[in-house]
N, CA, C and O of each residue as an XYZ file, in Angstrom:
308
protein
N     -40.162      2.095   -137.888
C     -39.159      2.847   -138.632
C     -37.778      2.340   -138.239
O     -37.413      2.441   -137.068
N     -37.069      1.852   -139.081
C     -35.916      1.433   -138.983
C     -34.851      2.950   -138.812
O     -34.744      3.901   -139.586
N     -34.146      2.680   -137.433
C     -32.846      3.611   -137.522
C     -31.766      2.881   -137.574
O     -31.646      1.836   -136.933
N     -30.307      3.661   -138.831
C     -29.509      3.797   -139.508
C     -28.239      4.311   -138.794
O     -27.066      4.077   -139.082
N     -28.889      5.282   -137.509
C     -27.875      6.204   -137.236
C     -26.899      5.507   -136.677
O     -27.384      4.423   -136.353
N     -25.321      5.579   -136.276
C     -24.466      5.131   -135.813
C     -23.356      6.170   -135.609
O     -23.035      7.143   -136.292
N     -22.758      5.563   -134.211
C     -21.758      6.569   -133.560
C     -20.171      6.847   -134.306
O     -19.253      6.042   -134.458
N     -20.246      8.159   -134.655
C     -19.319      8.658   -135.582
C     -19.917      9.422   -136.989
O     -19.262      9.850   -137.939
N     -20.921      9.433   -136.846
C     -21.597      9.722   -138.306
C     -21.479     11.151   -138.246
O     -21.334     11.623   -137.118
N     -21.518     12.103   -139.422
C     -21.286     13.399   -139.490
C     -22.512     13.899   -139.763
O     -22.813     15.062   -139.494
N     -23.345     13.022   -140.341
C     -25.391     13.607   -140.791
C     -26.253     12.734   -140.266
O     -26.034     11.532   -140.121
N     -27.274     13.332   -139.964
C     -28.099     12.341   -139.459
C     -29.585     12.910   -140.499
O     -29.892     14.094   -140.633
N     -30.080     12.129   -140.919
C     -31.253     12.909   -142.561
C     -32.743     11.758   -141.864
O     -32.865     10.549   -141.670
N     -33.871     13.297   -141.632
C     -34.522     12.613   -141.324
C     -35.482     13.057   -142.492
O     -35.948     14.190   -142.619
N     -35.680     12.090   -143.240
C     -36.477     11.869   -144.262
C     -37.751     12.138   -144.649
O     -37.909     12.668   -145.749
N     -38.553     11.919   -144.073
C     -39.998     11.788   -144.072
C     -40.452     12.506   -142.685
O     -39.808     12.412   -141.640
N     -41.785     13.313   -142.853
C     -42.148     13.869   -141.665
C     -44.172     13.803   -142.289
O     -45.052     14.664   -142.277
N     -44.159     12.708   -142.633
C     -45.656     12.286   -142.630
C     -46.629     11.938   -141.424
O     -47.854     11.818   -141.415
N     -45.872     11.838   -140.607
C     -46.457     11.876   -139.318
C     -46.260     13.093   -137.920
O     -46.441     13.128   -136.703
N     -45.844     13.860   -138.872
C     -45.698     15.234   -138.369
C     -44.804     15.129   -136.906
O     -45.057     15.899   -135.980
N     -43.776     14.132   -136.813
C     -42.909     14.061   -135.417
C     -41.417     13.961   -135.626
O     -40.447     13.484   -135.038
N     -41.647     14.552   -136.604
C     -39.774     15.653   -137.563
C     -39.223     16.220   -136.059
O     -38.185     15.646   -135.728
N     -39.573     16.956   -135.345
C     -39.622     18.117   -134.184
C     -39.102     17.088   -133.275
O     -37.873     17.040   -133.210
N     -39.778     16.241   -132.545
C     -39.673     15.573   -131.587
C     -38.224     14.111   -131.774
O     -37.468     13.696   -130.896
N     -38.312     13.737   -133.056
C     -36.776     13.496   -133.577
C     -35.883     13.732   -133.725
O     -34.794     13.159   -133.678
N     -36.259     14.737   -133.955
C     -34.648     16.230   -134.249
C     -33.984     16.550   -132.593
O     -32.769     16.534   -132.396
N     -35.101     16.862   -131.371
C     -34.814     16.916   -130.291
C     -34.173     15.809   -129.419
O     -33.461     15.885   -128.418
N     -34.772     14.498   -130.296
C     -33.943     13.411   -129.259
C     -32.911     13.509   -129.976
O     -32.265     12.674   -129.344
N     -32.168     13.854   -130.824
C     -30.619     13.777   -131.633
C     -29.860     15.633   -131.050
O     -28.807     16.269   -130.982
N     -31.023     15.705   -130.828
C     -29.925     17.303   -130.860
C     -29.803     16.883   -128.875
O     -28.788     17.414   -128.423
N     -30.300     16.397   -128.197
C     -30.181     15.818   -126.700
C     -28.513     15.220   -126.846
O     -27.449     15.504   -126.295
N     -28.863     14.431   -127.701
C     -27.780     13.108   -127.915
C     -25.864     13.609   -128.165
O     -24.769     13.258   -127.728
N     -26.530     14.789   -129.311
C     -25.325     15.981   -129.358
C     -24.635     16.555   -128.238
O     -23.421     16.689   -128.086
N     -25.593     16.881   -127.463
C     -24.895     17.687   -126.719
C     -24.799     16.904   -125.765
O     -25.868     16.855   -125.156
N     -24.117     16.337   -125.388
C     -24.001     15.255   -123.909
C     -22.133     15.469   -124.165
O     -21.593     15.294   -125.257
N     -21.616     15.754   -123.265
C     -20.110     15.979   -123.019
C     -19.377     14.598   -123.461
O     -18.450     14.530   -124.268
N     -19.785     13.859   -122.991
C     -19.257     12.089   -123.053
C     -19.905     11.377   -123.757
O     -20.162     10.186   -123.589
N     -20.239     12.129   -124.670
C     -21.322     11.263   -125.857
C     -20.726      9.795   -126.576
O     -19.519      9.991   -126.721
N     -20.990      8.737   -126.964
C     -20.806      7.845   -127.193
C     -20.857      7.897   -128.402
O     -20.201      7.044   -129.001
N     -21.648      8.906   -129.217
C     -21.395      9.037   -130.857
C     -20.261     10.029   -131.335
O     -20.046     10.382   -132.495
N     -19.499     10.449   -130.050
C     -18.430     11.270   -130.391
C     -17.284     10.490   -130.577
O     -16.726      9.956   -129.619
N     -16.755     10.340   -132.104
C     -15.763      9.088   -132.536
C     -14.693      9.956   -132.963
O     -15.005     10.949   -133.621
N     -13.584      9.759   -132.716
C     -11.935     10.325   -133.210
C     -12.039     10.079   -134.605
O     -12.594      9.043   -134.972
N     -11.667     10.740   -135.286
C     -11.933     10.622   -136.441
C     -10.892      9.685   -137.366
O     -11.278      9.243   -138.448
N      -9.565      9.422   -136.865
C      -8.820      8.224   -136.945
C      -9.438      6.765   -136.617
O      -8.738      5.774   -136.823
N     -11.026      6.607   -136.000
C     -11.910      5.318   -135.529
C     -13.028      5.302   -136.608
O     -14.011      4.561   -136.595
N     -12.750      6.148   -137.455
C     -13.917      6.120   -138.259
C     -13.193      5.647   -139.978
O     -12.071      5.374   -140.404
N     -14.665      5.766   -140.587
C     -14.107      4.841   -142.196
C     -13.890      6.074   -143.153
O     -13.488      5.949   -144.310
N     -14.231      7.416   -142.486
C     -13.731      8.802   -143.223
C     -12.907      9.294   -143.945
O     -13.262      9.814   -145.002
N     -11.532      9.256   -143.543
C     -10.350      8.987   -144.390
C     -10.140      8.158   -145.469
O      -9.907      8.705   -146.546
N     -10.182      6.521   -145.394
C     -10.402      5.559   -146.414
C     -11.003      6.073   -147.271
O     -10.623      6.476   -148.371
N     -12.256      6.082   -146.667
C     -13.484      6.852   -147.816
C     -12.975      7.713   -148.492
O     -12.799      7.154   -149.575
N     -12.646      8.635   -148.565
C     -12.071     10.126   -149.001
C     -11.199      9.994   -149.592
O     -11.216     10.320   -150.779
N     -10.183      9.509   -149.056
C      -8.663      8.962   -150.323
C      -9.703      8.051   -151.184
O      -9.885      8.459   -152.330
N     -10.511      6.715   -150.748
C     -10.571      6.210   -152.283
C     -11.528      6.593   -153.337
O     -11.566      6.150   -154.485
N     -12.400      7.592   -152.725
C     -13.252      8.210   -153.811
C     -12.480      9.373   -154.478
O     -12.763      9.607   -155.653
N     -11.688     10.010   -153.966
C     -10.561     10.456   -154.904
C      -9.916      9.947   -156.072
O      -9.886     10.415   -157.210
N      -9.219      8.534   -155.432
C      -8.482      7.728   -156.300
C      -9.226      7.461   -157.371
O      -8.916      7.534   -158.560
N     -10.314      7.120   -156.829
C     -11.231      6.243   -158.311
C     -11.949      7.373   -159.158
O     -12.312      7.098   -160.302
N     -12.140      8.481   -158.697
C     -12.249      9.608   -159.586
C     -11.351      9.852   -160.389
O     -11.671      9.748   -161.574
N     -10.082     10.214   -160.107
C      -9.062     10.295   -160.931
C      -8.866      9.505   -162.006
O      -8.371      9.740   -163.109
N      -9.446      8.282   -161.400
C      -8.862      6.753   -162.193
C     -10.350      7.054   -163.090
O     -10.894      5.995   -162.777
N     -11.045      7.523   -163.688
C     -12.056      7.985   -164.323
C     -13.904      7.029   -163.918
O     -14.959      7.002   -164.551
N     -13.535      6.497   -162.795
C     -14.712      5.889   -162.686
C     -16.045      6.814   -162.342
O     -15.967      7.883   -161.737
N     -16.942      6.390   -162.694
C     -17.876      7.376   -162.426
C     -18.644      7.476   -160.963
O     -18.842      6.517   -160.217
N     -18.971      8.632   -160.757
C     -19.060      9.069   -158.959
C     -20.472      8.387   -158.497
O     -20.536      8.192   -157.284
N     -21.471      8.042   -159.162
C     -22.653      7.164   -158.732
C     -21.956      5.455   -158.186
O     -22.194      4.720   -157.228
N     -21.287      5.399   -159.041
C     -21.109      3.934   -158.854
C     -20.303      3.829   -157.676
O     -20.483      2.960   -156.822
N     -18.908      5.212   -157.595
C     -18.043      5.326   -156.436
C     -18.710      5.014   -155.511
O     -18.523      3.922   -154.974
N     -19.895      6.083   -154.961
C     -20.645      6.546   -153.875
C     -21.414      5.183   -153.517
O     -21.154      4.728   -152.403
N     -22.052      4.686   -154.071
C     -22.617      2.839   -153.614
C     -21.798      2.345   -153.001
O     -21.953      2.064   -151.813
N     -20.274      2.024   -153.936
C     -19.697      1.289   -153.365
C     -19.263      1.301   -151.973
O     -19.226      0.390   -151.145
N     -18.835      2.948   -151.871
C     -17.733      3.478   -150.866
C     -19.428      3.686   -149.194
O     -19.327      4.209   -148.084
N     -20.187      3.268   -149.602
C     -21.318      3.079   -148.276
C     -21.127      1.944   -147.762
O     -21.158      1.898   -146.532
N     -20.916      0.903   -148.389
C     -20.426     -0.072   -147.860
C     -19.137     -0.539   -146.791
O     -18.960     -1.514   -146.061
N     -18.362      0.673   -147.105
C     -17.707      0.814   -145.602
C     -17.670      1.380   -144.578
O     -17.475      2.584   -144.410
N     -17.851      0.580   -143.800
C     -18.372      0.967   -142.446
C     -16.871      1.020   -141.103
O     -17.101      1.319   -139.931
């Protein structure tokens, strides 16, 4: 199983629980949370959040449509 997750992220979506170890995933991330000096705890000025947010605004306004926004705007990292 490929992991996605990276430090600064606001969701972490665990998808599939076909192997019934949803529980035991959720616990190593909710561990990971709570650590005082966590390394996935990012200032939110270090993250692509803002950008993101102003330009899916912009391009809404600008009438583009929000499927195509949302592709694009994953691509920044």
């Amino acid at each position: 199983m490929t992991n996605h997750a990276r430090p600064g992220q606001l969701l972490i979506h665990f998808a599939s629980n076909r192997d019934g170890l949803r529980p035991e995933r959720m616990n190593k991330w909710m561990d990971v949370a709570d650590k005082e000096a966590s390394e996935w705890r990012v200032p939110l000025n270090e993250t692509s959040y803002p950008k993101q947010i102003e330009e899916y605004w912009r391009r809404l306004k600008d009438g583009e449509d929000i499927p195509t926004i949302i592709e694009s705007l994953e691509t920044l990292k």
